[in-house]
DRENTORPA-403981 format. One record per residue: x, y, z of N, C-alpha, C in turn. Coordinates in steps of 0.02 Angstrom, whole numbers, plus 50000, padded with zeros to 5 digits. Atoms other than C-alpha are relative to their C-alpha. Layout:
XYZXYZXYZ/...
This chain:
499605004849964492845211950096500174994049956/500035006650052492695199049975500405002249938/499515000250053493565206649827500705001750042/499235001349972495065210149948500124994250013/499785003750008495085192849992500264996949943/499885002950058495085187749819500415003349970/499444998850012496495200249763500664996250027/499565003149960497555192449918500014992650004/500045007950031497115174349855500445001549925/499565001450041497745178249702500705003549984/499294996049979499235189249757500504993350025/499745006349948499545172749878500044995949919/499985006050033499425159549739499494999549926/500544999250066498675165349559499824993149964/500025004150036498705146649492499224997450047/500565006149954497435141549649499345005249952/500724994250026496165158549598499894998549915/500265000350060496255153549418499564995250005/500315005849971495775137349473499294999950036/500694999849958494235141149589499475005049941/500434996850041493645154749447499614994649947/500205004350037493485141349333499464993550018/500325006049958492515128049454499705001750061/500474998749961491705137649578499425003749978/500934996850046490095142649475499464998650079/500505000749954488425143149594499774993649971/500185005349996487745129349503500264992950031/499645007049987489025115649523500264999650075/499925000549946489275121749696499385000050040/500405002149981487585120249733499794991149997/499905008050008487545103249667500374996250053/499535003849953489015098649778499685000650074/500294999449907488065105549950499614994850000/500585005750002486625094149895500104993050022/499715006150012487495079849854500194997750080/499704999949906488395081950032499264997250045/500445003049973486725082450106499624995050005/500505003650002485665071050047500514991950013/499615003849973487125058850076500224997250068/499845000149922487255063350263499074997850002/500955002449993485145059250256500004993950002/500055008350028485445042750177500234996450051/499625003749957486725037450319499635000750072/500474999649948485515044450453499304996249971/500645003450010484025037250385500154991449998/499905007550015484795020550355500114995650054/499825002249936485485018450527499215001950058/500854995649994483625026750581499554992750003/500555003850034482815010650501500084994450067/499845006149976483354999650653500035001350088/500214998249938482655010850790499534995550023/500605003749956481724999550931499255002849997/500414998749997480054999250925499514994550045/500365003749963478644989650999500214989649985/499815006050008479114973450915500754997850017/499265000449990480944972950990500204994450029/499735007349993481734955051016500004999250088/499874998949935481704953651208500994995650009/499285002449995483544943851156500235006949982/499404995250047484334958951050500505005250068/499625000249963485444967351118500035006650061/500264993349964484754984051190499555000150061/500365000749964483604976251301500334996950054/499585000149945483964978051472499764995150039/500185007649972483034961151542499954995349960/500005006050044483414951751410500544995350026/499375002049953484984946251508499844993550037/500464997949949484024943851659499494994149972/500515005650017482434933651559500204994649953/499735006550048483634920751454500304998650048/499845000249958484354918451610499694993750037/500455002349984482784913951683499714993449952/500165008950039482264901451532500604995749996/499585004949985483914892151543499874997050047/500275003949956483564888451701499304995150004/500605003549998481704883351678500084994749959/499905006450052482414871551535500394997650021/499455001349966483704866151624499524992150075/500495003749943482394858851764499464996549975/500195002250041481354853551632500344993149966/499505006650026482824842751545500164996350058/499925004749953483154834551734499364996950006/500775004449986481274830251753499734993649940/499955004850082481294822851565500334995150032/499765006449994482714811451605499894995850072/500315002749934482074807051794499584993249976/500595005450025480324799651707500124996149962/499615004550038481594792451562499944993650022/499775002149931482244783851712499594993450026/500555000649937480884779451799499614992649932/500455004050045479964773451624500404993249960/499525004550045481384760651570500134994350065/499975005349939481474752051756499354995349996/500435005149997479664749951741499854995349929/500185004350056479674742451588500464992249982/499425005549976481124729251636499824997250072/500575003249955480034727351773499734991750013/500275006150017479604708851809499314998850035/500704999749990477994714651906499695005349933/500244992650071477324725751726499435001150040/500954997149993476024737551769499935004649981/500084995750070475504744651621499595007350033/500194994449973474314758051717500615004850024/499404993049989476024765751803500115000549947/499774999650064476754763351643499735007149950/500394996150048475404773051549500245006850044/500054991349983475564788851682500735001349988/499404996950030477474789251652500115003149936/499804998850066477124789451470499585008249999/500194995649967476034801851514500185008050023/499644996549994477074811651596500435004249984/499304999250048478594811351491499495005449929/500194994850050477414818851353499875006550030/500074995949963476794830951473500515007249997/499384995149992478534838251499500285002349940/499684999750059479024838151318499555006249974/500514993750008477334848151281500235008850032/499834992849982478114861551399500455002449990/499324997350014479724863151363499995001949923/500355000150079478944865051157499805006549999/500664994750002477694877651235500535007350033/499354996449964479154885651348500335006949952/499834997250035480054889051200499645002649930/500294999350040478804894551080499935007250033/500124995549963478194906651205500465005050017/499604995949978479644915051271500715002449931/499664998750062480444915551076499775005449964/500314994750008479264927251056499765006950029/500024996249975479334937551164500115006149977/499874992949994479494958051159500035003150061/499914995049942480434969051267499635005949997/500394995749980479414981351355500505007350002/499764994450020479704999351294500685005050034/499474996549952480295005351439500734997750039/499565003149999481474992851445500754999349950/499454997850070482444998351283500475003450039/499884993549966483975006851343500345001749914/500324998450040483765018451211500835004949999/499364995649979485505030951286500404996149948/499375005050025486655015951223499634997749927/499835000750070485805011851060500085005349947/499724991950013485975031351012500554999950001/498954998550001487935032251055500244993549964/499495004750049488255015650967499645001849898/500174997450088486985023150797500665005150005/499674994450028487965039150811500754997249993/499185004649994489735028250801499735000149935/499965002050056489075019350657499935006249965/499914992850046488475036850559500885002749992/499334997950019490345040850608500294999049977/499535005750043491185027450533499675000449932/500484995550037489835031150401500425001949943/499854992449995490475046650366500814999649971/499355002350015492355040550391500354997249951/499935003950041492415028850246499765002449946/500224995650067491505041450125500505005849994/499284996949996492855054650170500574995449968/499135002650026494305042150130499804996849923/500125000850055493445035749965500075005149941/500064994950022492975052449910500255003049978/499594994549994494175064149942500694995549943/499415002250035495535050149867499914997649950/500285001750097494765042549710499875004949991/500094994350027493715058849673500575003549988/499384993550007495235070449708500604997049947/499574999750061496385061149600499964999249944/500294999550073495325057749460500055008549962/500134992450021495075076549444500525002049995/499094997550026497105080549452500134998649932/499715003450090497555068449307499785003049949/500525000350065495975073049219500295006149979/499764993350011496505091849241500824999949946/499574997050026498145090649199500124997449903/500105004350064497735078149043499655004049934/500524995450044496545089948959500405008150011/499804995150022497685104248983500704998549964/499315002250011499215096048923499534998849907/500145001150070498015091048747499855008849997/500144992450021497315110848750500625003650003/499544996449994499255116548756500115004650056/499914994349957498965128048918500484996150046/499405002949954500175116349011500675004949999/499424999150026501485122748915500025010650037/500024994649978500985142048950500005001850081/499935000249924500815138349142500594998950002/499504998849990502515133649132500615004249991/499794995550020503215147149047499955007150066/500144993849954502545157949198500395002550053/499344998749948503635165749328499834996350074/500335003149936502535157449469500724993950004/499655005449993503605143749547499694993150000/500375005850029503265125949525499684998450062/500565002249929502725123449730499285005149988/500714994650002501455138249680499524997349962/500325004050065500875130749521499704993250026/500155006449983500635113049584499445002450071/500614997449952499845120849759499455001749978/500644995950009498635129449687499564993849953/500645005750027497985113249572499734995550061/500315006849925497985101549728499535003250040/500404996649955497045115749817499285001649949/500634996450031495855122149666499584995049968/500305002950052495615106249562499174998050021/500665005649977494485095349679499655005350045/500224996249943493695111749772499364996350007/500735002049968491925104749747500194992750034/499925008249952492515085949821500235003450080/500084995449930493095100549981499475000749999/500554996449986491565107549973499254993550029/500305005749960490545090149993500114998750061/499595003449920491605084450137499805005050061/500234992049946491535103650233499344998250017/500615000849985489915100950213499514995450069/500235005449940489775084950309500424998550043/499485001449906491175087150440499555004050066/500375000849943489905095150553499794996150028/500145007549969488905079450564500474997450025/499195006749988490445068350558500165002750090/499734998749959491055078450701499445000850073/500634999949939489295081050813499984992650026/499825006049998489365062250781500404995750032/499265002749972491015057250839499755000950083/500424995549936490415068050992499784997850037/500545003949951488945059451048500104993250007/499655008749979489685042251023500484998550060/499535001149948490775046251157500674997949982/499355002150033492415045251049500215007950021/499604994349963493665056951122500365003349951/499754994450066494045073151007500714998449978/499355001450045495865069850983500114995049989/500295005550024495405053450934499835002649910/500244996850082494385064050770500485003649966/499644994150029495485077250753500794994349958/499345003850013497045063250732499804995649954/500355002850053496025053950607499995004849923/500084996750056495645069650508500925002949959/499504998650028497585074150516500304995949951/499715004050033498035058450448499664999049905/500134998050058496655060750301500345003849979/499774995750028497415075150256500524999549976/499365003950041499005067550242500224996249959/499815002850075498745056250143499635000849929/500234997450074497735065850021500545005249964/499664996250013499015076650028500614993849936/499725008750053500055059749956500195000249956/500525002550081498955054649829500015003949944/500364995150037498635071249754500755000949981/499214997650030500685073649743500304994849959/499925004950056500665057149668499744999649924/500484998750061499395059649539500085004349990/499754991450025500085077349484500884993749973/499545000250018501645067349454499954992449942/500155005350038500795052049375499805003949926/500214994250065499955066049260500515001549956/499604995650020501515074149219500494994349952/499635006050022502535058349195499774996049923/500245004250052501405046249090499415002349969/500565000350058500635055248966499894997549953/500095003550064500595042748841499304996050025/500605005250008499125033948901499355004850000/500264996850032498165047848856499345001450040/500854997449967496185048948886499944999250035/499965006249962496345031848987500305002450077/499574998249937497575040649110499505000750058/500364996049930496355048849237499584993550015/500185007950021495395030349227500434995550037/499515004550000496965021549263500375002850067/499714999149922497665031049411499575001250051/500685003149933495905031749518499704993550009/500175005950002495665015149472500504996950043/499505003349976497365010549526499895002450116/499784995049940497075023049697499354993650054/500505002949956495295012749723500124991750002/499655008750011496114994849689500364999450076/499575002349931497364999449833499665003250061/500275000049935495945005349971499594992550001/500355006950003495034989149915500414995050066/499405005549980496404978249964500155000950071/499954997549943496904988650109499634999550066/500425000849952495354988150193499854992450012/500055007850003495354969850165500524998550038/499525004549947496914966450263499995003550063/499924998449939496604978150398499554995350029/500325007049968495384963550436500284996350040/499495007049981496744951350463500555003150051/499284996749956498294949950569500744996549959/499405001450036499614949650433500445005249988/499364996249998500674961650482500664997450051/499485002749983501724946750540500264999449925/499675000050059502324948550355500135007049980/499954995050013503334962950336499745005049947/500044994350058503244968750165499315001250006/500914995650015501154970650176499895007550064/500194995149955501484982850326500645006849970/499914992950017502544995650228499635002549947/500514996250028501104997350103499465001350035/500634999449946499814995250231500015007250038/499854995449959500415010650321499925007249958/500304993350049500005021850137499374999250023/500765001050005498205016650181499715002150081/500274998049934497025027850308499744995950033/500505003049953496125012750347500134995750042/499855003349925497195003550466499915002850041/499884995649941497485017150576499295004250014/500694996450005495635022750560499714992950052/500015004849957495385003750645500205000750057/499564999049952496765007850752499495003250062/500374994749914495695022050849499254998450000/500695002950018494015015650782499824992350032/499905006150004493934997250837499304996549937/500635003350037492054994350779499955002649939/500074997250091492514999850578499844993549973/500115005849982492574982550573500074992650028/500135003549935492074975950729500434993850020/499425002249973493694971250777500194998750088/500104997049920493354970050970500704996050042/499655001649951495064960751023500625003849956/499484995550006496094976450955500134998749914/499754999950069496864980650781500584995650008/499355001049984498484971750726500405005149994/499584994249987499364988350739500314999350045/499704997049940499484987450907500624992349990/499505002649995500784974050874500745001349948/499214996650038502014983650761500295004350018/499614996349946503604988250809500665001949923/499294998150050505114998650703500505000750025/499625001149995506574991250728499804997850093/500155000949919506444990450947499565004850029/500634994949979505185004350957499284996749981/500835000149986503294997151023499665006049976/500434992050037502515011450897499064999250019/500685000050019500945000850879499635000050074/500335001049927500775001751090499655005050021/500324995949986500135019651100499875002449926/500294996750043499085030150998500405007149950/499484995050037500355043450989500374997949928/499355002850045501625032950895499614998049953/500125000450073500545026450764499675007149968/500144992650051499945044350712500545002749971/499354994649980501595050750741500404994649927/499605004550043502285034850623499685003149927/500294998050052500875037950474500215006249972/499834992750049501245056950454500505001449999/499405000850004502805053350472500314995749946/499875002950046502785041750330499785004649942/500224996850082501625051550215500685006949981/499514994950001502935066450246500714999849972/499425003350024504395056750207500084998649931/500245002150081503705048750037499785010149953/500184993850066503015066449971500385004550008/499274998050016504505073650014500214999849919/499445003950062505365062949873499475001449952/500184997150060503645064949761500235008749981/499804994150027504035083249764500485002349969/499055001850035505815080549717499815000849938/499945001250065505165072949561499655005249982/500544995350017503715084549536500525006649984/499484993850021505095099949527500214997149937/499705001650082505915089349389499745000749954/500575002550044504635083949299499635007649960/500384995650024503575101149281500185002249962/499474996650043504845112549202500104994549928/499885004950052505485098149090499854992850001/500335004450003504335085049039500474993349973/499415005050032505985074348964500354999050048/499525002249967506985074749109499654992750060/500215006349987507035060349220499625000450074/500434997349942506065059249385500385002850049/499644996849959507445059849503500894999049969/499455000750027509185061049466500464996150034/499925004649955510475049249520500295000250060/500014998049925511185058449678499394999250031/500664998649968509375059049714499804991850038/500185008549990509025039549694500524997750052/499535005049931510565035049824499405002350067/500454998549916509545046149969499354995149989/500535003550013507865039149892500154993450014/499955005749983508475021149901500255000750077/499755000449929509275023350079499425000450044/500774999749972507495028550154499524996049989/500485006050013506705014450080500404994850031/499675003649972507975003350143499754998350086/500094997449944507925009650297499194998950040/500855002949986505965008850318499664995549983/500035005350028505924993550247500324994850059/499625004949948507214983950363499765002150076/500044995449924506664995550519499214994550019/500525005150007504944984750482500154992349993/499715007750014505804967450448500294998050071/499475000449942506864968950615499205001750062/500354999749944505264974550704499494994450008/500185005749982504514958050692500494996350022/499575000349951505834950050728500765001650054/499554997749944506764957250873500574998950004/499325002649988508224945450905500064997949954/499595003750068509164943250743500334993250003/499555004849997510094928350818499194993750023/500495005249987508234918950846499764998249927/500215000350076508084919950647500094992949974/499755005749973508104903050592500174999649891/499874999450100508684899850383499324999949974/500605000850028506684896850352499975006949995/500334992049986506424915850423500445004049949/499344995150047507984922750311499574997349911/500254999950069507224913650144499315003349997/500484996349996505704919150177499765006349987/499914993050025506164937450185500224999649926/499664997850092506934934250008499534999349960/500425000150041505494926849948499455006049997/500414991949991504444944149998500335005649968/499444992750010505974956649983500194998449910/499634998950056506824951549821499525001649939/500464997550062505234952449695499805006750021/500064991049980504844969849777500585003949984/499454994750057506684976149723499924998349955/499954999250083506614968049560499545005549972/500604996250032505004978449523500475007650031/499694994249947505854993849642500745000149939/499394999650027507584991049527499825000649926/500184998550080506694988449356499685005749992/500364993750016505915004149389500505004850008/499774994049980507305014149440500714998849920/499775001750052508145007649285499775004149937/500374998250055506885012849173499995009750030/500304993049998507025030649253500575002249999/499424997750011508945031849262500395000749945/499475002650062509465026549084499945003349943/500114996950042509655038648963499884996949935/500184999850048509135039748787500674997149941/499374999950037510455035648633500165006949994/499714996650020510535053148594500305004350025/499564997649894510745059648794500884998349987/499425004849983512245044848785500595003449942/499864997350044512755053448613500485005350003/499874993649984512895071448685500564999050046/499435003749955513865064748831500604997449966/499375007050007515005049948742500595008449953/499864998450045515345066148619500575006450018/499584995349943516065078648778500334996450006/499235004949987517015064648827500474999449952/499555002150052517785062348666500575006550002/499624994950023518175079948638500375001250078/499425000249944518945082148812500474996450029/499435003749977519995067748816500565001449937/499314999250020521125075448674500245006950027/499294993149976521685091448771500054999350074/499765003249929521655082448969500484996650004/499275005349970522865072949065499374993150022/500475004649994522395056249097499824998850070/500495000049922522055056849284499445004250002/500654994549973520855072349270499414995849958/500455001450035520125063749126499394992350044/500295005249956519735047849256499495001350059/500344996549946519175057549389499375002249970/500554998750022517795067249276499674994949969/500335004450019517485051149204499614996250046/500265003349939517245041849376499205005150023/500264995449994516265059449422499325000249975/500675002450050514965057049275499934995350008/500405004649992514535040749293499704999150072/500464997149942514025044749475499525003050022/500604994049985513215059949467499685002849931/500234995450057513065066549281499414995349982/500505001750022511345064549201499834997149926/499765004650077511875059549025500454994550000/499715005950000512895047649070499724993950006/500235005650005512665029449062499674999550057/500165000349938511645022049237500284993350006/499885007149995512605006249243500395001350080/499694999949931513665013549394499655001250048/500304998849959512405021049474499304994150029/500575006549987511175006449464500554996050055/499685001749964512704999449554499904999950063/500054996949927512775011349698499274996650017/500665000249950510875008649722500074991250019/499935007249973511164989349730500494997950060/499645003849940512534990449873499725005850034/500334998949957511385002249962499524997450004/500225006249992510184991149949500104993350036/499565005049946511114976950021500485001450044/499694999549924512144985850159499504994950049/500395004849959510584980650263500084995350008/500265004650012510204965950239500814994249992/499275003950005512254959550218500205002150082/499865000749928512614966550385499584996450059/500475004449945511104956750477500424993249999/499795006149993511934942250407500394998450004/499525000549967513454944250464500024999750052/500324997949915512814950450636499684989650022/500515001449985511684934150611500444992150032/499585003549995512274919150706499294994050045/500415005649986511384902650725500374992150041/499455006349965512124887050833499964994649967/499985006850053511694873950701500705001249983/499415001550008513234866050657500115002549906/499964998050048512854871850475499765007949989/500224996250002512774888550512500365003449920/499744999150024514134892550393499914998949922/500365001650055513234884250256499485007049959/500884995150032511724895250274500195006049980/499824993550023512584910250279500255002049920/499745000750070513644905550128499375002449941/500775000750029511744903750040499955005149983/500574993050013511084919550077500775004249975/499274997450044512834929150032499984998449922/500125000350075512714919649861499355001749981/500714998850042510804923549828499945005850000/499604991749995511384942549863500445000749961/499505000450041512724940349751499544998849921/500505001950045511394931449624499465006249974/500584998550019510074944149628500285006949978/499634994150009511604960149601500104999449932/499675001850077512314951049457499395001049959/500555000450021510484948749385499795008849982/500104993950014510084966549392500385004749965/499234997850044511784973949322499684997549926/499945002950069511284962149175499495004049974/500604996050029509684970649141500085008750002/499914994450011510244986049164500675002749935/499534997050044511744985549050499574996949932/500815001750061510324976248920499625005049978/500504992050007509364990748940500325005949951/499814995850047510345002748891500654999649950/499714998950076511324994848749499304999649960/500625000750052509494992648663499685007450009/500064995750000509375010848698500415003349962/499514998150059510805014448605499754998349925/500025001050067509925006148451499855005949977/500274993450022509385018848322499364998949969/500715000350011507725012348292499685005450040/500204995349962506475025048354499484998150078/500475001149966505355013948462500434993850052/499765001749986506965009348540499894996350086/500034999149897506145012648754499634992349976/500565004650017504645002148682500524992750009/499735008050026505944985648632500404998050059/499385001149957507054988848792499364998250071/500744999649968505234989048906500054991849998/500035007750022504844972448823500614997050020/499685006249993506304963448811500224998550104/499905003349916506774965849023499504997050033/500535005449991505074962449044499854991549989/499865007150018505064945648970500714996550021/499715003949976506754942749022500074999650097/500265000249906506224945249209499354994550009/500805005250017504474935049187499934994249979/500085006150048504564924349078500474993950023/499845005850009505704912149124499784994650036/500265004249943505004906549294499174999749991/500815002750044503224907049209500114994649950/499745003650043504004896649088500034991850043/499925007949964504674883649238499464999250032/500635003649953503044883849328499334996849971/500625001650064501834882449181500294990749969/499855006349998502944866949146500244993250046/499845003649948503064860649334500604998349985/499135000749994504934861049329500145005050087/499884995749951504924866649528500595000450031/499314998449944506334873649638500294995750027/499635004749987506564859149724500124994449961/499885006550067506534845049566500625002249975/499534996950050507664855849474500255007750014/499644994349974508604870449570500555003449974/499504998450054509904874549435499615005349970/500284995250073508844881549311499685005550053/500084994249959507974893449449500415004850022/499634995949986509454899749486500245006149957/499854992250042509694909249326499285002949986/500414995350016508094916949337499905006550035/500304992449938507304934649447499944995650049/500205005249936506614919849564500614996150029/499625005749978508334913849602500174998850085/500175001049910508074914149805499614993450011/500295007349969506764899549771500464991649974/499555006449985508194887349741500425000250023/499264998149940509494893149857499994994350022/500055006849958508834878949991500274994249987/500015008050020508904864049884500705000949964/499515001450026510454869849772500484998050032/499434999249958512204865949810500495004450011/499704993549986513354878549880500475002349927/499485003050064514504873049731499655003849928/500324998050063513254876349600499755007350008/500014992749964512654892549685500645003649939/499414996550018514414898749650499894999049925/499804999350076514534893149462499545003549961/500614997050021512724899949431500115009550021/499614992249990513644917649497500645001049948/499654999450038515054916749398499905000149941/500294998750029514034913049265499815006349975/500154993250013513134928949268500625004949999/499374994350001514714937749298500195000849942/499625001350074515454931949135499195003949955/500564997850051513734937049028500165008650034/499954996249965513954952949153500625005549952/499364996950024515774957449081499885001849911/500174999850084515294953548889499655005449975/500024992550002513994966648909500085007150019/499494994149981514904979048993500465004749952/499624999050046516254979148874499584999849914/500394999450091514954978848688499645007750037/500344992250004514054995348803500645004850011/499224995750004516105003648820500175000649914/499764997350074516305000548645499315001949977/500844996550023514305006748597500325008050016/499864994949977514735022048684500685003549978/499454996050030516415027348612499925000549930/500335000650081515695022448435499615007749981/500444993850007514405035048469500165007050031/499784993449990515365047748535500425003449933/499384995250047516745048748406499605000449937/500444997150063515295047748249499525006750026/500064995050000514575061148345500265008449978/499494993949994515985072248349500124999349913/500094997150094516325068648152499565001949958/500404995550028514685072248103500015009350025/500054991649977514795088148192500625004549980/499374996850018516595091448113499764999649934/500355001950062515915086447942499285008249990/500504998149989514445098047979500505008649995/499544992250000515705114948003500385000649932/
């Protein structure tokens, strides 16, 4: 029975069976049961250490007359503190007294110590107390241990499975990419969903094999806590989803950046455990009145693990989930909708990694996605981006110009990073631009000049050697559809509404021009013929994105002192407010003009290098 399964495993998916031959040995899968266990021991024994016993607080919180006997000493101190200030009373009349008589005197004093002695002895006595055994209720601190073991349990699953499992992808594919078998796996007739399935399924089997191990507990657990099964089961779907993710991320981080070599597998579980850190740190808070932290918040299992969990941590007046809404849909009001949102996000996103992942495998040079690809890709980020911006606030016309800069100051450094990246993935090479400028050449002496416009318009749209200056375009006015139609839609009764709008229109205008520039920057320093050409084009957008507003803040030159010079930087949203509409405009036109200059030096780059193409290659016959 067993070698037919294992023919029909590797009939089904020969990349997973090479995979498990290689890493399912008895030792290292003995190791992994262990490990499992003595892990599920540690979390029972630890929660174990804080079983009631004879010395049990008669305050804590299990004891069922502890209620009931603090109750009782309030009151006795309570009648105590009236009898105190009575004899106070009593001992301050007679002492203002103009008959003194030190004998009463003495029994008040008397007295007054008396009462102080008991209320001393009161609380000495009853601070010490111990609840009586049978007084433990013992039912309820059992179903709240077996919670904690769950949660436990819960938080070693989402560590585990997502640092371990992607360390072990990278590592895999890093160490087969230096031993050359990369190259022979791709040569294979398997398809690339087969190939990639079978690592995400074979790499991390022993990090499965831990977990299997301890989803009985986890789940007996859940159980007796009195947490309602599709409660667990909707927890574990959402693990799964987003290991599913992670693991399509890190197969494409692998594939992508192999230049950082040993470091890689290091550098993307580091990066994976940096962002549950963080994650679990804001599901603390209630700052998902700030959009942009709730469309990364929503990669991370551990809000929505709060969500159905409350006591992960002991959150007892609800998660902020339950107050997020996309676009006019209350998602975060039932349980459905935020499951239904999460695997509906992870599904969406690894969609698009798989996109790249097809590119990528086959040919390690091509680019991640291509630029038909990047319009849908940007439209879905848009889209789930503003669908979150609009679901805080509701009525666009209650927006007030604070709430509109605001979003810019969140939104616009998230595209610059979102645009400098899609820059760096759209912009061909010089010798891509070469091959290209060198078709163009040769087919504009036997076309007409309309067809020749049309295939020219054509390629810079869709073709993959072509320049990305148009298509960086397109993604910048899908990009700002959104966000230009709110503010048209957006209408405020201040008498300067017309102002504000103007504003945000020019800082949209500001932050298009800005990007255009770096992208046609880019790839004329790609055109150089130095060889460490990516390297100098890396750097220089870098620094000219960074640097300048590190530059004005390091020398306290702020936004509002001096709102000019902000304006020609990445940060130019933080002087919108204070500039004048006037200067706005010239600080656009500005860029326009630097805009046109290099436009026209990458039109003549590009015909240079087409037509010395074509004569070396005529020269060459």
């Amino acid at each position: 029975m067993i070698i037919n399964f294992i023919e029909k495993l590797g009939d089904w998916n020969p990349q997973l069976l090479r995979e498990l031959k290689g890493r399912l040995k008895v030792f290292p899968a003995v190791i992994a049961v262990v490990t499992s266990l003595l892990v599920q021991l540690v979390v029972f024994l630890y929660q174990l250490r804080e079983l009631p016993g004879e010395n049990y607080s008669m305050y804590a919180q299990y004891c069922k007359i502890g209620l009931t006997f603090e109750q009782a000493r309030i009151k006795l101190d309570r009648e105590l503190s009236i009898q105190y200030q009575l004899l106070q009373e009593q001992f301050r009349r007679y002492s203002s007294s103009s008959e003194f008589d030190q004998v009463k005197l003495e029994q008040v004093k008397s007295q007054i110590t008396e009462v102080k002695y008991k209320q001393h002895h009161i609380d000495q006595t009853l601070s010490n107390q111990f609840c009586p055994l049978d007084q433990i209720d013992m039912q309820m601190w059992w179903r709240d241990h077996w919670q904690y073991i769950f949660l436990s349990l819960s938080v070693f699953f989402i560590f585990t499975l997502l640092v371990a499992g992607t360390y072990l992808l990278i590592n895999n594919l890093a160490t087969e990419e230096r031993r050359g078998t990369l190259n022979f796996i791709r040569l294979s007739p398997q398809s690339e969903t087969s190939i990639l399935t079978g690592k995400m399924l074979g790499v991390p089997i022993l990090i499965y094999l831990v977990i299997f191990t301890a989803v009985p507990l986890h789940f007996i657990a859940g159980h007796t806590a009195n947490i309602a099964t599709s409660y667990i089961l909707s927890f574990w779907a959402i693990l799964a989803a987003s290991c599913i993710f992670f693991y399509s991320a890190a197969l494409l981080f692998g594939l992508w950046c192999r230049w950082f070599s040993g470091f890689q597998p290091w550098l993307g579980s580091g990066a994976i455990l940096l962002f549950l850190l963080v994650t679990m740190g804001l599901a603390t808070s209630r700052s998902y009145m700030i959009p942009v932290t709730v469309f990364f918040r929503i990669f991370s299992p551990f809000d929505v693990t709060n969500y159905l969990f409350p006591k992960l941590f002991n959150i007892y007046d609800g998660s902020s989930l339950k107050q997020l809404q996309f676009f006019d849909l209350p998602i975060g009001k039932t349980v459905v909708g935020i499951v239904s949102l999460h695997l509906l996000n992870y599904a969406l996103w690894t969609y698009w990694v798989w996109q790249a992942l097809k590119r990528c495998f086959r040919n390690p040079n091509s680019t991640i996605l291509n630029k038909q690809q990047s319009y849908f890709w940007m439209g879905c980020l848009q889209i789930v981006n503003f669908g979150f911006y609009f679901g805080v606030y509701q009525n666009i016309n209650k927006l007030t110009f604070y709430d509109v800069q605001n979003y810019l100051a969140w939104q616009c450094p998230l595209n610059l990073l979102v645009f400098l990246g899609l820059i760096a993935i759209l912009s061909p090479h010089r010798q891509t631009v070469q091959d290209w400028a060198r078709y163009r050449h040769q087919n504009g002496t036997s076309s007409n000049s309309s067809s020749r416009k049309n295939s020219l318009l054509e390629d810079l749209i869709l073709g993959e050697k072509s320049p990305a200056i148009l298509a960086i375009a397109i993604n910048l006015v899908i990009a700002a559809t959104p966000f230009l139609v709110g503010i048209l839609l957006w209408y405020h009764p201040a008498e300067v509404n017309l102002i504000y709008r103007m504003k945000v229109l020019l800082a949209v205008g500001l932050f298009i021009s800005l990007i255009m520039i770096y992208a046609t920057l880019t790839q004329l320093m790609l055109l150089m013929k130095t060889p460490k050409r990516g390297y100098w084009a890396i750097s220089t957008i870098i620094a000219a994105a960074f640097l300048p507003p590190m530059l004005l803040a390091i020398l306290g030159i702020h936004a509002y002192k001096m709102p000019t010079l902000w304006l020609f930087t990445s940060y130019s949203w933080a002087g919108i407010s204070e500039a004048a509409t006037t200067t706005i405009f010239m600080a656009l036109l500005g860029q326009l003009s630097i805009l046109t200059l290099l436009t026209f030096q990458l039109t003549r780059q590009a015909k240079l290098a087409g037509e010395s193409a074509t004569q070396a290659l005529l020269a060459g016959r």
